[in-house]
N, C-alpha and C positions, 0 to 999 in steps of 0.2 A: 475398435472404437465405434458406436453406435451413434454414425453421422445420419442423422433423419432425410427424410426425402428432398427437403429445401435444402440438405448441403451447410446445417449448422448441427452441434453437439446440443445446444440448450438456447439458440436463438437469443440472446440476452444482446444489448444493445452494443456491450464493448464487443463482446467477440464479433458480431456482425463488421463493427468499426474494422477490426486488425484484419480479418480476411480479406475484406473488402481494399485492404493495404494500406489505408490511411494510416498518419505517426497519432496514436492515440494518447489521450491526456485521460488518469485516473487523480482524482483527489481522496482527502481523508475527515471523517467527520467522526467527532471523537462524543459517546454517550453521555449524559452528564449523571454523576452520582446522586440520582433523585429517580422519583419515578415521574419526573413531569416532561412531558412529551411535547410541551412546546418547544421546547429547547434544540430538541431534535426539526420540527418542522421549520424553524427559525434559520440554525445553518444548513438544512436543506435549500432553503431559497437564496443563499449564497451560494453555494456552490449550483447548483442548478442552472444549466448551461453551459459555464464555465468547463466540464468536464464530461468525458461519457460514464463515467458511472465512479463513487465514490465507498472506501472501503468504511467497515460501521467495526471499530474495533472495538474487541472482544477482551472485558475486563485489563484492559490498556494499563502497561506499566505493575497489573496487580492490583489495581487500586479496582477496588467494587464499582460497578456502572451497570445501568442500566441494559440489558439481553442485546446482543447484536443482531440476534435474530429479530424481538418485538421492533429495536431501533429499524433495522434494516425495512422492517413492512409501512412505517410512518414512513420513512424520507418515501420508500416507493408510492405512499399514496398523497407525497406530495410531486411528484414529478421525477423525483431522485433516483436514477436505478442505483441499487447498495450491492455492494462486494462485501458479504459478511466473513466476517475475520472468524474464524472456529481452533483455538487451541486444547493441548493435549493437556496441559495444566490441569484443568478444571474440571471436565468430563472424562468417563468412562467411553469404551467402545457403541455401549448400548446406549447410555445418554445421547453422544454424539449424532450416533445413525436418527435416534427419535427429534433432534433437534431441525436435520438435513430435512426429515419428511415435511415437518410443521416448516420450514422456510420454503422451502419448494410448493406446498400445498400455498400459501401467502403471495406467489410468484416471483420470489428471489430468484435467480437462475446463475449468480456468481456466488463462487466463495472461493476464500482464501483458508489453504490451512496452516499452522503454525505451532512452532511448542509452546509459547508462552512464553513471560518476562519471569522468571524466577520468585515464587511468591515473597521470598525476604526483602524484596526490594518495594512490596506495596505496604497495605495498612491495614495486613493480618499475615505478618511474618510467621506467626503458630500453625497458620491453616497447612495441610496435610496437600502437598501436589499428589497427580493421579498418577501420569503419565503410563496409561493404561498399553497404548501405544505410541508412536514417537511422528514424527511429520511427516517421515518417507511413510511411514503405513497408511497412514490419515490421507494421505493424497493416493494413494491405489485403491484405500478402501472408498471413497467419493468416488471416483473412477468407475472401480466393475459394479458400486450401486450401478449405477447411468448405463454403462456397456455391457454389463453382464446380465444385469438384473436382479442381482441378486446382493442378501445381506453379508456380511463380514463372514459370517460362521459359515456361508453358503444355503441357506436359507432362498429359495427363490420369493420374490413378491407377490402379496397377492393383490395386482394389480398396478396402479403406475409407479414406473420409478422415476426416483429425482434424477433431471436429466438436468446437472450444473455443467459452468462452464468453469473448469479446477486451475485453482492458480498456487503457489507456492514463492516461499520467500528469498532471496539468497542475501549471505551476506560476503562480498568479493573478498575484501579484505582481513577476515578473519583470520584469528591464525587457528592449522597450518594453512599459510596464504597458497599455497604451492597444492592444497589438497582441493578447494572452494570451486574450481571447474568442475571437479570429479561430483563434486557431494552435488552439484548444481546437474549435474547428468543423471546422480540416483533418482532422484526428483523429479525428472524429466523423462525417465525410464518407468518411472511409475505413474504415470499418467497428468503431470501437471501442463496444462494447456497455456500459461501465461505465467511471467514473472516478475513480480517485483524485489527490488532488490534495495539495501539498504542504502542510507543517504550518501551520494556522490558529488566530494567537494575538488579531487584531485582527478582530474581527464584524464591525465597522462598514465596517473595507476590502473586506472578503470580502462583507459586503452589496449594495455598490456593485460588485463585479465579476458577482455571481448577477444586479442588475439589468441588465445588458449581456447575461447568457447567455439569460436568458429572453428578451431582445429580439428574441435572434437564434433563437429556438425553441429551442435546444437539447438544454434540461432537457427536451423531451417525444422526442428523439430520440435521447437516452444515461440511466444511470444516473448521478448525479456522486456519490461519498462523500467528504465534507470531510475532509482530513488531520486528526487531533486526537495530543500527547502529552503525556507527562507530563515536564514540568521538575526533574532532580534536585535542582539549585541554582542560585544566584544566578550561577555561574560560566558556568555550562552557557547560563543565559538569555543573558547577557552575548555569550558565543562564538557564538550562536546570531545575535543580533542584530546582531554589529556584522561577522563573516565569512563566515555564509553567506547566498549572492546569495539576492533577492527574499523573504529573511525578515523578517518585522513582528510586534516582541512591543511592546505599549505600553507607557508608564510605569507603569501602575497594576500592570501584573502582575511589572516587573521589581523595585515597589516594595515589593509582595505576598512573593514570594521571599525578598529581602533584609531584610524585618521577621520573615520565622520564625526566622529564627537567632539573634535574640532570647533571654533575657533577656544575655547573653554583653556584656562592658561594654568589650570592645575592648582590655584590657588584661592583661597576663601572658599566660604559657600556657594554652594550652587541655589536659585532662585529655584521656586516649583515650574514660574518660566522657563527655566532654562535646561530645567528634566525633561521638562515636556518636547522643547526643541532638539533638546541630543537624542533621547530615546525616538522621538521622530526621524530624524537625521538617519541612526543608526537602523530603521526598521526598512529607510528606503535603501537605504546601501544594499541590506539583505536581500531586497526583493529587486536590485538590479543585478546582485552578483548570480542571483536563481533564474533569471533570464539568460542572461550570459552561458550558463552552466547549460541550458536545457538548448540553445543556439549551437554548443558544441557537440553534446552528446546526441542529436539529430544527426551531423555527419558521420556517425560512428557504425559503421557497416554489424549488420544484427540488432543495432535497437531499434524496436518498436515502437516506442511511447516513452511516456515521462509518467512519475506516479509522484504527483506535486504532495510533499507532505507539509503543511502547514500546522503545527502542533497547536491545537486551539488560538487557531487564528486563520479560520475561518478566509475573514473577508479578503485576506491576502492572493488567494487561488485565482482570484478573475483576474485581480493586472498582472499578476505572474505571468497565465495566460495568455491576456492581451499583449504584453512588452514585447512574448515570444513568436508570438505570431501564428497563437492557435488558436484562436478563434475568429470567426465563429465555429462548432464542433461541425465535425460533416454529419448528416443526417442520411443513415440508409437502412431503407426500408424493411421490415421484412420481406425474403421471398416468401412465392405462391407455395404452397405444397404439393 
């Protein structure tokens, strides 16, 4: 591991955070299907502060967006340090590596690597996946770039290499649930420095998979930051729980949801009034139960952080944070060299 003489991998502002021990807070800033860049400096200035550095994902869900690399260099010269998201999906070996150089040359110094969402599920089900290599490679080949020096085929550089700070994703509950330590070790065996993991509605499952990670050392050989979001509705928890794979929201919270929409007696129409106050109702539910969630998974021995995902909705991130009791962010320095 090519630790520089200050005692950082890539100096980037989260990793400084987690050494440094602090429980670090990652957000999510999602590209917008256009090539208009305000859009991008727009939810940078929400999340901005709110978090130490936010992930700029990379063709989200499948659906065409805007480069998470060009995104990643706006929010960064708005203030925003970005976690760009890089899957296997899309690019080749050679694409990818040429992508790392141009982000790192722009001063990115996070990335996440990932497979991708399956392109049938965006809005060009025809398009051809690559998957050239798969996410355990993509995160060792990020890796000996930075430590070794050198490119995939072993190729040494001629001249600097991208020295990121490698992160990768886990999903606990996927099935085989019984294998999800393991594959979250391959990951971590190959070089991923920090983890985000997918959304964590049930503690008590996610308690029992942390007591498996520690078994296995893990937590003292990566950062992990528990996925946390906010629920807009009862509809959202619903779709959430019953269609996407390895999600667990318990009864209590789908039961929680579905009583803010309250006092509403199920009968006639609803007024645009009274949308406006249930979908309210229900938006603050969300974002007290994601306080809640983020207040538990802080006492849970091996996490690091929370990795708030607010799915285009932005403005959510700050009183998540705030309710929780993370901010203000801690602010630390670079060392000297």
């Amino acid at each position: 591991m090519n630790i520089s003489a200050n005692g950082y991998l890539s100096g980037s502002n989260l990793e400084r955070v987690l050494r440094a021990g602090h429980f670090a807070a990652t957000g999510e800033l999602g590209p917008p299907q256009s090539a208009d860049g305000s859009t991008i400096r727009e939810k940078a200035q929400l999340l901005k502060g709110a978090c130490d550095a936010a992930n700029i994902t990379d063709n989200q869900t499948a659906i065409v967006r805007m480069s998470s690399v060009s995104a990643g260099a706006i929010a960064l010269q708005e203030g925003l340090e970005p976690v760009i998201q890089v899957t296997c999906r899309d690019r080749n070996r050679l694409a990818i590596q040429s992508d790392i150089l141009g982000a790192y040359a722009q001063g990115i110094r996070n990335i996440l690597a990932l497979s991708g969402d399956h392109q049938t599920f965006g809005n060009h089900p025809m398009a051809k996946n690559v998957h050239d290599i798969d996410s355990i490679q993509l995160v060792q080949m990020i890796a000996e770039m930075r430590d070794k020096k050198i490119f995939q085929c072993g190729d040494p550089f001629k001249g600097q290499e991208p020295c990121m700070f490698v992160g990768a994703a886990a999903a606990p509950f996927a099935h085989p649930i019984d294998f999800r330590p393991y594959r979250l070790g391959k990951k971590v065996n190959a070089g991923a420095n920090f983890i985000q993991t997918q959304l964590i509605y049930d503690i008590e499952a996610f308690k029992k998979y942390m007591e498996k990670v520690r078994a296995l050392g893990l937590h003292e050989k990566t950062y992990i930051l528990a996925g946390v979001g906010p629920l807009k509705s009862p509809a959202m928890a619903r779709y959430m729980r019953e269609s996407v794979p390895g999600m667990l929201i318990p009864d209590e919270i789908m039961n929680r949801m579905t009583a803010a929409g309250a006092p509403w007696s199920g009968k006639g129409e609803l007024t645009k009034e009274d949308k406006k106050a249930r979908s309210g109702a229900w938006r603050e539910t969300g974002i007290k139960i994601c306080v809640e969630l983020i207040q538990q998974l802080r006492e849970i021995e091996g996490v690091s952080g929370v990795h708030i995902m607010a799915i285009e909705w932005e403005e959510a991130v700050r009183p998540i944070a705030e309710g929780a009791g993370l901010l203000p962010r801690p602010v630390v320095e670079p060392a000297a060299a």
